[in-house]
NUKE-866379 format. One record per residue (C-alpha): chain; x, y, z. Coordinates in nm, 3 decimals. Layout:
residues N
("A" (X Y Z)) ...
This chain:
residues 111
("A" (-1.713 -7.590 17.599)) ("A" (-2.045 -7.559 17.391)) ("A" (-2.384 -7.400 17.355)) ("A" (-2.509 -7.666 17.478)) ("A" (-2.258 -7.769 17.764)) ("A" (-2.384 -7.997 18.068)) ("A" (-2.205 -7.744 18.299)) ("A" (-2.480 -7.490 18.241)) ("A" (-2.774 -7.725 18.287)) ("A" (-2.652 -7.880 18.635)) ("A" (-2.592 -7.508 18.738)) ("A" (-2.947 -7.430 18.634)) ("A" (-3.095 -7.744 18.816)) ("A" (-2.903 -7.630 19.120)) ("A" (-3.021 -7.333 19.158)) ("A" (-3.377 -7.455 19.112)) ("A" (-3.321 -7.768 19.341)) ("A" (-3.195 -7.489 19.624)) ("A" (-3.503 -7.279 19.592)) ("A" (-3.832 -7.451 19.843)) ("A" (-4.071 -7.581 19.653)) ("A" (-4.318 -7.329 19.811)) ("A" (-4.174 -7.120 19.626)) ("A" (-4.155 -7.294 19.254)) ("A" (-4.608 -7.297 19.253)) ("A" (-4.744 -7.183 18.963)) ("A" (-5.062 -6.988 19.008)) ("A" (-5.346 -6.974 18.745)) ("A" (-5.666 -6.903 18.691)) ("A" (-5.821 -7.139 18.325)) ("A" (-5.926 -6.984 18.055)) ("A" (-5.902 -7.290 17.823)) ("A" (-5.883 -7.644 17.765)) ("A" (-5.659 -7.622 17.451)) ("A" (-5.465 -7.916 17.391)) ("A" (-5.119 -7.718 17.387)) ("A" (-5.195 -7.514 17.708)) ("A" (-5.276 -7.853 17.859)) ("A" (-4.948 -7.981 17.738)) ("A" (-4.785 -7.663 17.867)) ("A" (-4.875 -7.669 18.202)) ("A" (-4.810 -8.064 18.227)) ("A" (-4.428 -7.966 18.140)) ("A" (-4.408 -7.731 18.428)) ("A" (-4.599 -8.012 18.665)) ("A" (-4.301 -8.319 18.519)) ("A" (-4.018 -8.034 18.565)) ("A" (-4.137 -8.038 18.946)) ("A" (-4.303 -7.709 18.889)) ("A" (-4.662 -7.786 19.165)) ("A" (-4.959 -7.654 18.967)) ("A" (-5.235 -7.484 19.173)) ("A" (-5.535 -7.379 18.893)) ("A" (-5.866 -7.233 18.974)) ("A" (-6.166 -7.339 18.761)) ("A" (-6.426 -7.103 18.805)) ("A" (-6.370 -6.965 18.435)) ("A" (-6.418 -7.291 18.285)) ("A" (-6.771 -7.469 18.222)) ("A" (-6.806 -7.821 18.343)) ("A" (-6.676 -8.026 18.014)) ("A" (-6.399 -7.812 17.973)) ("A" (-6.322 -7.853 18.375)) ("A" (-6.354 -8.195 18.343)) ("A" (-6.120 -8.259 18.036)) ("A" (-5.875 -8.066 18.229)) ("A" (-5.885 -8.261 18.524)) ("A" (-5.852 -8.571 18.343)) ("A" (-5.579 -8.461 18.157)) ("A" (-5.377 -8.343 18.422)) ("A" (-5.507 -8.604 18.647)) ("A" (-5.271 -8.863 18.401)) ("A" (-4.949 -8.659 18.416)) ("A" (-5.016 -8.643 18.844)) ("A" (-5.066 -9.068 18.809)) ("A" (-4.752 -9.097 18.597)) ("A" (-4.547 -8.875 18.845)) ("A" (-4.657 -9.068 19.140)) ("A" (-4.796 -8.722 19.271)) ("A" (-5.154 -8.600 19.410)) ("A" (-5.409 -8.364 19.339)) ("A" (-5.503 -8.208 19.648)) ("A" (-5.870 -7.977 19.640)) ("A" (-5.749 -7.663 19.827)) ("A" (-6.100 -7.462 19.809)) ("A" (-6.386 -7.535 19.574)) ("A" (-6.293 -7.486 19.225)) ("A" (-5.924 -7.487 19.344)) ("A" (-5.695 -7.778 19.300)) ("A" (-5.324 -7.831 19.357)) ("A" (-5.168 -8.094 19.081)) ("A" (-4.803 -8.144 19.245)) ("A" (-4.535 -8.478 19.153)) ("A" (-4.436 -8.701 19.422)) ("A" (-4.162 -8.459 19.571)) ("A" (-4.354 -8.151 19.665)) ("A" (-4.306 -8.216 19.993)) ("A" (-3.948 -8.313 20.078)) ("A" (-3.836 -8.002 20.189)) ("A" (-4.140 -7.917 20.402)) ("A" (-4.202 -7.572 20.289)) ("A" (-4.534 -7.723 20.094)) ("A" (-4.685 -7.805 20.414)) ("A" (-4.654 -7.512 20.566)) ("A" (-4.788 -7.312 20.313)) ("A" (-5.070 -7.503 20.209)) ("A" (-5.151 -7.445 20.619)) ("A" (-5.156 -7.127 20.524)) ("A" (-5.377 -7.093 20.264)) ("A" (-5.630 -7.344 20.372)) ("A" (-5.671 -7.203 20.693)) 
C-alpha cells in the first residue's frame, strides 16, 4: 500500500459525501479579485464545496470580474448562482441540493 493509495482517497470522499451539504458552505467576505484567489475558490466550488461570498468590500469592476469568473465555473458545473441578500450571492454545482439540507437552510437565512 502507498502514499498515495486509492483506499485513502475513497475514505476521504466518504466521509465528505456523508456530511449535508449545508454543512460543506464556505463563507466569505472579498477582499480581492486576484487571479489565484479566484482560482482558489473555483476549486472548492468543482470539489462540491457551495460558495456563498459577500461583495460589499469590493468596488464594482472588481465585483464584476468576480462574478464573471465564477459565473463560468457555476455554467461548466451545471450549477446556479442564487442572490441571497444584496451584495450576497450563493455560487453552488448542480448537486447542492440532493440531500435537501440546502433548502432548508437557505429558508433560513433568507427569511
Amino acid at each position: 500500500m502507498g502514499l498515495f493509495s486509492k483506499n485513502k482517497k475513497k475514505k476521504v470522499d466518504e466521509a465528505i459525501e456523508k456530511k449535508p451539504t449545508s454543512e460543506l458552505i464556505f463563507f466569505e467576505s472579498l477582499k480581492t479579485d486576484e487571479d489565484k484567489y479566484l482560482v482558489a475558490l473555483a476549486d472548492r466550488m468543482m470539489d462540491g464545496q457551495p460558495l456563498i461570498l459577500n461583495f460589499d468590500t469590493l468596488d464594482i469592476d472588481q465585483a464584476n470580474k468576480v462574478i464573471a469568473f465564477l459565473s463560468g465555473v457555476v455554467y461548466a458545473q451545471k450549477g446556479e448562482i442564487l442572490n441571497i441578500k444584496e451584495k450576497v450571492f450563493m455560487f453552488a454545482n448542480h448537486d447542492v441540493y440532493e440531500d435537501g439540507s440546502m433548502d432548508d437552510f437557505l429558508k433560513e437565512i433568507v427569511e
